[in-house]
C-alpha positions in Angstrom: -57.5 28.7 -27.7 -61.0 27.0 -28.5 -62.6 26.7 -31.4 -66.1 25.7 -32.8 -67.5 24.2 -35.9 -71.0 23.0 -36.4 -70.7 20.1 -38.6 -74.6 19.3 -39.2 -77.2 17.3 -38.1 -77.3 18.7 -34.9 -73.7 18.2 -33.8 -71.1 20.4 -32.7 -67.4 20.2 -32.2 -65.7 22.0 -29.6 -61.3 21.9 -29.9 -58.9 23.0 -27.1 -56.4 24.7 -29.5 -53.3 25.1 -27.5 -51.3 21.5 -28.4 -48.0 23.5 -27.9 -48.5 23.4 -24.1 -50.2 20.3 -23.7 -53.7 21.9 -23.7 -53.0 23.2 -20.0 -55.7 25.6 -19.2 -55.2 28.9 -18.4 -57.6 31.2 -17.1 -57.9 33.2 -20.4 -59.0 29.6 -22.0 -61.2 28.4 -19.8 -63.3 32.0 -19.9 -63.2 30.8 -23.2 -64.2 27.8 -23.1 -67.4 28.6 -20.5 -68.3 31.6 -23.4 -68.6 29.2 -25.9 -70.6 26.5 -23.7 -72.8 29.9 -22.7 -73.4 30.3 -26.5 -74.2 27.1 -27.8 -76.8 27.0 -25.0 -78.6 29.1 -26.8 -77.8 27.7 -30.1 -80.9 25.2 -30.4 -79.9 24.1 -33.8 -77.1 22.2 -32.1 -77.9 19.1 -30.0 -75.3 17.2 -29.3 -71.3 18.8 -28.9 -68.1 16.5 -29.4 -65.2 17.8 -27.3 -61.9 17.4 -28.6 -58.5 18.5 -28.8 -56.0 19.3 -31.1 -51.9 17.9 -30.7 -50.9 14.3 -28.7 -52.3 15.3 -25.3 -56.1 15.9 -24.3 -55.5 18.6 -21.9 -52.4 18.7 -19.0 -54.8 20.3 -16.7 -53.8 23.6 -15.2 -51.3 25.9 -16.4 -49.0 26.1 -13.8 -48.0 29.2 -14.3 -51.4 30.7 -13.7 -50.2 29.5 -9.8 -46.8 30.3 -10.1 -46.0 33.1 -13.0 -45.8 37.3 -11.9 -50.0 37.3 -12.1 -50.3 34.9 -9.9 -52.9 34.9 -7.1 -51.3 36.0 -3.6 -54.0 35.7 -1.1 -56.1 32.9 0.1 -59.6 35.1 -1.5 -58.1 35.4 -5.4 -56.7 31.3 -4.8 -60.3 30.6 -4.3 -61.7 32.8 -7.3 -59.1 31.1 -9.6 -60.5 27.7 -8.3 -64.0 28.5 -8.9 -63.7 29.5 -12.2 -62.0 26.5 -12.9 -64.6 24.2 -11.4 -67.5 26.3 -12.7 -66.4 25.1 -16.3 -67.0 21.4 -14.6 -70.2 22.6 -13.8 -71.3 23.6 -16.7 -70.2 20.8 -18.6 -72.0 18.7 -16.2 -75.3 20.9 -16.6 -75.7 21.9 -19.9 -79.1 21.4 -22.1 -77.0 19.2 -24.6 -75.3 15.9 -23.9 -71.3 15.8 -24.2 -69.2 13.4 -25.5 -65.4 14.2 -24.7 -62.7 12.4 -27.5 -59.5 11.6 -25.5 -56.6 11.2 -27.1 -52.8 11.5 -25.0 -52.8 12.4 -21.3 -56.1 13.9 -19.5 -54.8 15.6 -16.3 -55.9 17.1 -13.6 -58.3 19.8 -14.5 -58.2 18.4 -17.7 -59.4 14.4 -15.7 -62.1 16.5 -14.5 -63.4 18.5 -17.7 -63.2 14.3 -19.1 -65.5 13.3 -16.3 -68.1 16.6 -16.4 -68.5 14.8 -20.4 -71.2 12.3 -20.6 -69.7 10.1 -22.3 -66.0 9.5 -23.3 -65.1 8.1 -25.8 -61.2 7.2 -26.2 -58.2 6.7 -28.3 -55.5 3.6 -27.7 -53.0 5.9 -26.1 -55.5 7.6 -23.4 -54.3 8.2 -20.1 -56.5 9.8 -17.2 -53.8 11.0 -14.0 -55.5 12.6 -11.2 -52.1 14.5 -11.0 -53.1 16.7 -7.8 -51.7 14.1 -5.3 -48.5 13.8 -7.0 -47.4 17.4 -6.6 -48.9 18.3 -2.4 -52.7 19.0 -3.6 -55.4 17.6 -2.8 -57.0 14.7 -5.5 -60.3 16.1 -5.4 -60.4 19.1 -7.6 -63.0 20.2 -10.5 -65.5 18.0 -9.5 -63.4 15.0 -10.0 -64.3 13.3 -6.2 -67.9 13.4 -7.5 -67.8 12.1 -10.7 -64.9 9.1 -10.7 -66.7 7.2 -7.7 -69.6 7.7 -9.2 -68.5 6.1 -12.8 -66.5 3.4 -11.6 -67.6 3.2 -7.6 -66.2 4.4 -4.8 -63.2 1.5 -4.0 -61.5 2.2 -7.4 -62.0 5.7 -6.8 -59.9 6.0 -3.5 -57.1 3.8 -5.5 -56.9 6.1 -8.4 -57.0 9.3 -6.4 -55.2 8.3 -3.6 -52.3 6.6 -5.5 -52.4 9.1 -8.4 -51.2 6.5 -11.0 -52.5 6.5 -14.8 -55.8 4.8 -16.1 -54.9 3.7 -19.8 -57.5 3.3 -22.5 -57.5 -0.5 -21.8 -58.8 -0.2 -18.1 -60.6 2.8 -18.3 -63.1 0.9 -20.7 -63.0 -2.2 -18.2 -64.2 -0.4 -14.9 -66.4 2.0 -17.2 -64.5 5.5 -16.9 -64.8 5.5 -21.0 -67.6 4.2 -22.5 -66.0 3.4 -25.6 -62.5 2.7 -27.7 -61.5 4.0 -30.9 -60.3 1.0 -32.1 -60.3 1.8 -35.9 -59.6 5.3 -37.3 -59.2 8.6 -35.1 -61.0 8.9 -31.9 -62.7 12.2 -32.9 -64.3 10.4 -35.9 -65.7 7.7 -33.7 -66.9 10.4 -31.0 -68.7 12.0 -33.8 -70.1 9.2 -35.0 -71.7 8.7 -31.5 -72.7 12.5 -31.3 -74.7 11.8 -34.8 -76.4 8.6 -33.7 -77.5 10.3 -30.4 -78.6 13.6 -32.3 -80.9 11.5 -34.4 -83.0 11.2 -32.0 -85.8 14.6 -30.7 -84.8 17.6 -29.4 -87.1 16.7 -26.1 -85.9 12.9 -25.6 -82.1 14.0 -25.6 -82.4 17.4 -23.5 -84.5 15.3 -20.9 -82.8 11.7 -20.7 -79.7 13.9 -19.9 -81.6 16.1 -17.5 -83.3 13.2 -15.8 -79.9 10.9 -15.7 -78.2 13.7 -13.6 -81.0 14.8 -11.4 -81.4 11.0 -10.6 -77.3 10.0 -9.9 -78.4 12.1 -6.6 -82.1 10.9 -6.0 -83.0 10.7 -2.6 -85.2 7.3 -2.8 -85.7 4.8 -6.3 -89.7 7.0 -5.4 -88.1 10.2 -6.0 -86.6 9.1 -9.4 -89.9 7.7 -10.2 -91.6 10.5 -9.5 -89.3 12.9 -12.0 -89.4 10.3 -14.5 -93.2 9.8 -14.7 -93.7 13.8 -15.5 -90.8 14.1 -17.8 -92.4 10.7 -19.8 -96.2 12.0 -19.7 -95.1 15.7 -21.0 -93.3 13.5 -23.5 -96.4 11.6 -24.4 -98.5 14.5 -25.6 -95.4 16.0 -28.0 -95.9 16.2 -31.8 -92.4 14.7 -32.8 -94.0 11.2 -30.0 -96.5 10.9 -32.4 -94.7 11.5 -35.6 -92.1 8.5 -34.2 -95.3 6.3 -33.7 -96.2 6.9 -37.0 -92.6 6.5 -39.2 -92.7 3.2 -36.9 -95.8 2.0 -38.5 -94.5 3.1 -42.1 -91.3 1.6 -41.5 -88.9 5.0 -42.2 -87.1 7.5 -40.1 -89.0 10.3 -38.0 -89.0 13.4 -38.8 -88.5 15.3 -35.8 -89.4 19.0 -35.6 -88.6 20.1 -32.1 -92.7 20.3 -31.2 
């Protein structure tokens, strides 16, 4: 159901494997998934993860049948654990010590809209489509953290549109109002997505964890002071750091830094 390869240089890739049924999620997969997350957080070697898909469609979102099949929750209490593990995945996405950068290729639905959006940067194919899909079939359109993160990447009038109407977002558009940061214009959109993940893994160990850690914290600072304020501490611990001055120095010799993590 999900697979992991390190392919070097600090990048991982991490592949929904179930392109027979769309991707959907089922409950099995996304423990799966959240495992895998739990262990690369761990992994320090690895600083950057690609998340990808195999088949046409980046992921249909929820398995149905984990709503409608013989195991299917019965009460309003086992509804709502089904629904938190779900968003939990979103969660950690969102939080995680490494930045993500999600390939899309085909359909992202639902759940799978969501997991796109937890991703800090996306990165799609020609065919992409994001659906909210919720609001088509009696649910509600903010699910899996989706009614945080789409107003917050494209503001909040396009947000009520897209949720509200539940129509598709191609690749086209989704680059216009900035839901994807990029198309893969040339070649397959997991190559271009890695070749992102490289460029940004490049970089130290300190100035990735902390530019993603300070983005997010900020996206909900209380006053431009506040941000200030967690900016200034995470630049002056910065400031003192070996790999700082080993950047100051491959500046004034004209190569690459070597980084070390210190």
């Amino acid at each position: 159901m999900i697979e992991f390869a390190d392919i070097g240089g600090g990048v991982g890739v991490v592949t929904l494997c179930r392109p027979d049924a769309a991707n959907a999620m089922t409950v099995p997969m996304v423990d799966a998934l959240r495992a895998e997350l739990a262990r690369i957080e761990a992994d320090r070697s690895i600083r950057v993860v690609v998340l990808a898909a195999q088949g046409k469609v980046f992921c249909a979102g929820l398995d149905l049948k984990e709503i409608r099949g013989e195991d299917a929750p019965r009460d309003p209490i086992a509804f709502m654990h089904l629904q938190e593990r779900f968003a939990g995945l979103m969660q950690e996405v969102a939080q995680a010590r490494f930045p993500v950068i999600a390939a899309i290729g085909g359909a992202a639905v639902g759940a799978g809209m969501g997991l796109a959006l937890a991703a800090d940067i996306r990165v799609v194919a020609p065919n992409a489509r994001f659906l909210v899909g919720a609001v088509k079939i009696g649910l509600s359109a903010g699910e899996c953290g989706i009614s945080y993160h789409l107003p917050r990447l494209i503001g909040a009038g396009r947000a009520f549109e897209i949720m509200l109407t539940g129509r598709p977002v191609g690749a086209e558009e989704a680059v216009a109002i900035g839901l994807a940061s990029a198309a893969a214009s040339e070649g397959p959109v997991n190559d271009q997505a890695i070749a992102m993940a490289r460029i940004v893994a490049q970089n130290s160990d300190y100035a990735i964890k902390h530019t993603k850690q300070v983005m997010r914290a900020n996206l909900d600072a209380p006053s431009l002071a506040g941000a200030l304020e967690l900016e200034n501490h995470v630049q002056c611990v910065a400031l003192l750091t070996e790999d700082f001055r080993e950047a100051c120095t491959a500046f004034e010799e004209k190569r690459p830094p070597l980084f070390a993590g210190r």
